[in-house]
N, C-alpha and C positions, 0 to 999 in steps of 0.2 A: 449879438442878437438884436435884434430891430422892436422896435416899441409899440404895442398893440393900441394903445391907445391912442398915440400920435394917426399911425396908420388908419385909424377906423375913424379917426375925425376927419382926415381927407377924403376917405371914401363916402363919405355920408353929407358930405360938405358941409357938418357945423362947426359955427367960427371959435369957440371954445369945447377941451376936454371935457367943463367940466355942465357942457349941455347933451352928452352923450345921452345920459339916461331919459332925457326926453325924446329921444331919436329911438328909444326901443326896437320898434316896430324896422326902421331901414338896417340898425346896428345887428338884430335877427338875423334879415336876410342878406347881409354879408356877413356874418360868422356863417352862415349852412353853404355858402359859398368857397371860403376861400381855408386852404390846408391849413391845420392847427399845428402842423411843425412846425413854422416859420417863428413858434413864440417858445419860451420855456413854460412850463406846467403852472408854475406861481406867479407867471404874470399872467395866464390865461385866467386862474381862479380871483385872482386880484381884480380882473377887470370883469369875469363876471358877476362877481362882489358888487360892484362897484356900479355897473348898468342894471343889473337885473335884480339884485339882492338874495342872490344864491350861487352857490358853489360850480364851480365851472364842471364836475362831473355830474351833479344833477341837473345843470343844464342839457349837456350833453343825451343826459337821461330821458330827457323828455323831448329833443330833437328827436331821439332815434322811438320814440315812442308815434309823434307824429308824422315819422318817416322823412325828415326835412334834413336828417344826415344817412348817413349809411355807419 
């Protein structure tokens, strides 16, 4: 399985993992971007833990709330 956190700090292009959560706002909009298959479920909630300070289903939750997933 490939590591979300590795991956989302090259797509965002910050030089460390652990400046993600000040990347918010670009780390957003590439999760409503790119398939959540490519990750396992506990590292998806791990890393929404981790950037946003909530559970990667209530993330999710609130994507689909302001329609930015399907």
């Amino acid at each position: 399985m490939r590591d979300i956190f590795s991956d989302m700090q090259a797509r965002v292009g910050c030089q460390y993992i652990s400046d993600l959560p000040r990347y918010r706002k670009a780390v957003w909009f590439e999760l409503c971007r790119m398939p959540s298959n490519e990750w396992e479920s506990s590292q998806l909630d791990d890393f929404s833990r981790y950037v946003f300070g909530m559970s990667y289903p209530a993330l999710v939750e609130i994507m689909r709330d302001l329609g930015t997933v399907s």
